[in-house]
Structures are given as structure tokens and as C-alpha cells.
C-alpha positions, 0 to 999 in steps of 0.5 A: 144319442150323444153324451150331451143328452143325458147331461140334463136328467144328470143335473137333474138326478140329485134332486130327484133321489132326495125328492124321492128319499125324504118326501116319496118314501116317507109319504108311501108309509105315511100312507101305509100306516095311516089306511091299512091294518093287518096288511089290508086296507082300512079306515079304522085309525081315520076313524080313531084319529077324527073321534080323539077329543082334541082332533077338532079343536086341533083342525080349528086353531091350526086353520084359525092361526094360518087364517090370522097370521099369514094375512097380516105378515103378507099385508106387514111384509109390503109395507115394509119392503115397499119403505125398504125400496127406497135409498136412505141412509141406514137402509141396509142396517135397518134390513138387517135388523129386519132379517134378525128374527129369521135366524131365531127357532120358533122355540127360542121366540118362545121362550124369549115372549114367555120370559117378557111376558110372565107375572114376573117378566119385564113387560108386567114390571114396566106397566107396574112401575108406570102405574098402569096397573097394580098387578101383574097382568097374566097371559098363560094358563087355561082361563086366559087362552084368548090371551094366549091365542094373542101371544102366539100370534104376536110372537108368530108375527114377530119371528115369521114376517122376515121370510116374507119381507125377503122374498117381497123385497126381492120381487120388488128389486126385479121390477125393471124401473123402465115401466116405473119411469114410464108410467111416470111420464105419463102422469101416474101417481104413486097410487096408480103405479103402484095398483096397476104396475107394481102389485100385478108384477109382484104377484109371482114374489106374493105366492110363492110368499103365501105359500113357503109362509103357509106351508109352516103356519100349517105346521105351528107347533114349538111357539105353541107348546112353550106358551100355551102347551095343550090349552091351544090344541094344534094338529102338529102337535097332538101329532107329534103326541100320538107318535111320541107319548101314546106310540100310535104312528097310525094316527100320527100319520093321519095327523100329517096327511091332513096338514099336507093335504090343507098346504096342498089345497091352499097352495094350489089356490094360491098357483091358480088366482094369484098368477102374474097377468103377464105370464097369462097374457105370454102363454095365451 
């Protein structure tokens, strides 16, 4: 066998040893941790995970937000690439301005919608000064959690579309211009190009979106904590709180394993309906 053989599974050997180092060794133990108990295998700590008091409600809004948030930013993200596909003046400055919140930690986003929002922030004084209301408007604490769940969503949106727009916008830019005039010869509208040659030819940019947006809205937790702390319970949370404050790695894992498990699913149902027609027509 000649040099030049091996020369692939050499390129390939760096990304195989940090797959293996940072996702295949930490998994095992996950695993480990998470089924067995004395060295034998167990279903002790699931069971202990699943009978915490927040488990469910922790499953419910992860799954509750993922289900709000990623439609509107893919839904958000079209429409904004779709505007930004075209050539206008300020075009690049408004893709910039667009890009900005992708550079800010989910953290930060939090502090700055807690800072607008509080009884005392900018957003409540605004109101008062225009005499939309008398009093500070509240939206943190227990009694006002359907604010809350609005806030986050809100700031999520805010923070997390830019992701999405890239990769939209990307997959718009490789679209050959060729079908588009085609289709214009032929006396499609805008409408019908769009339906029946953009969207289809989009597909590929649209899953990998859902699933690099959904692998972190599974995975929501620093927004979470700064603006509602544990009056909206979320499994990375309360993951990072078995691990940290109450030192149980075994059901921490568990935790983990089930935000994997659900990105797995949902990225696999993302693989199976939402591939181009063209690559299925290719492979047939």
C-alpha cells in the first residue's frame, strides 16, 4: 500500500481523537454514572432522577421553549435573509447589525433584558413617563412566571436568531441564479419561485439550522437562571444543580442523557423529512 493511501485516515485522525476525547470518553461515563451502582448495573439514580420534584417540570419547559423558540427564529430568520438577499444600499451594514447578538453570551443577553426590564429599568420608565401606566410593570418573580416564560423567549429570539439567519443566508447565496432566471422566463412569479425553487433548494441550509439551533434551545440554561432562577425549572439547569450544589454526578448525568437523547431524535427527524428533493432524486 502506498504512502498516498494512508494520507486520508491522516487528515482524518485529529478529528477522530477529539471526537473520541471530548464526546466518546465523556459519554461512556455518563453512562457509567448514570446505570450502575457498586460496579453493577442499576436503575437506581434513573429512578431517583425521574422522582426529584422539578424533573417534570424541567422536561416540560426545556420541550416547552424548544417547541416556542426555534419555530419563530427559523420562521424569523427567512424572512430576514430572504430581505437581505437582495442588493440595496446598507445591505452589509444592516448584516452586520443583524450578526451582533451572535457575539453576546447567553448570560450577558440576560442581564442586559433584566436591566430593561426591572421595576426600575428604562423599559418601565418609558411607559411611566408616557402615561401608559402608574406603576412599574413587573415581569420576575414566582406569581408573574408567564411573564417570565415571555421574557426569555423574548430575549432568546433576540440573542439566538443570528445563527439561523447566517446559515439561511448562506444557503440562499448558493442557490445558482440560473434556476431563478429560468423560472422567470417561464413566467413564475415571485410566489411560485419561491414555493417550488427556493424553499425546496433551501432545505439543506433549513436542517442543519433546526438542528445547531435546537441542539442549544435543548440546552437553555444561563438566560434561564438570570431571569427566572428556578421558578422556570429546565433539565440543564437542575442538571448543573444535582452536579454542583447536591454533588450527585449520577443523576446529573441523567439529566445530560436525556437532553441528548431528545437532540438526537429530533435531529434525526429533522435528517429524515427535511431532505432536499434533489439529492433524493440523485440518489434514486
Amino acid at each position: 500500500m502506498e504512502r498516498r493511501d494512508f494520507l486520508p485516515y491522516l487528515l482524518l485522525l485529529p478529528a477522530i481523537l477529539y471526537l473520541l476525547g471530548f464526546i466518546g470518553y465523556p459519554l461512556i461515563q455518563a453512562f457509567y454514572l448514570a446505570f450502575t451502582k457498586d460496579g453493577a448495573l442499576s436503575l437506581e439514580t434513573f429512578r431517583r432522577a425521574i422522582s426529584d420534584y422539578y424533573f417534570w417540570d424541567a422536561l416540560k419547559n426545556t420541550l416547552l421553549f424548544g417547541a416556542v423558540i426555534v419555530p419563530i427564529q427559523l420562521a424569523l430568520a427567512v424572512l430576514l435573509a430572504l430581505f437581505m438577499n437582495r442588493t440595496f444600499k446598507g445591505r452589509d451594514l444592516g448584516i452586520y447589525a443583524l450578526i451582533i447578538p451572535l457575539t453576546i453570551s447567553d448570560v450577558a443577553a440576560g442581564l442586559i433584558w433584566f436591566s430593561m426590564l426591572s421595576p426600575y429599568g428604562f423599559v418601565n420608565k418609558i411607559l411611566i413617563n408616557l402615561g401608559i401606566t402608574d406603576a412599574p410593570i413587573y415581569f420576575f418573580g414566582y406569581q408573574f412566571r408567564a411573564r417570565e416564560f415571555f421574557v426569555i423567549v423574548l430575549a432568546e429570539i433576540w440573542r439566538a436568531t443570528s445563527i439561523v439567519f447566517v446559515i439561511i443566508l448562506a444557503g440562499l447565496q448558493m442557490i445558482s441564479k440560473e434556476y431563478i432566471e429560468a423560472a422567470e422566463v417561464f413566467g413564475a412569479g415571485y410566489w411560485t419561485r419561491l414555493r417550488h425553487i427556493v424553499l425546496p433548494m433551501l432545505k439543506p441550509s433549513i436542517q442543519s439550522a433546526l438542528i445547531i439551533r435546537t441542539l442549544f434551545a435543548m440546552q437553555i440554561f444561563g438566560i434561564v437562571l438570570i431571569l427566572a432562577g428556578r421558578d422556570i425549572p429546565v433539565l440543564a439547569a437542575e442538571g448543573f444543580r444535582q452536579m454542583v450544589d447536591l454533588k450527585d454526578p449520577g443523576v446529573a448525568s441523567i439529566y445530560a442523557l436525556i437532553i441528548a437523547a431528545i437532540s438526537l431524535v429530533l435531529a434525526g427527524l429533522y435528517v429524515k423529512f427535511l431532505k432536499a428533493e434533489y439529492l433524493e432524486v440523485g440518489e434514486r
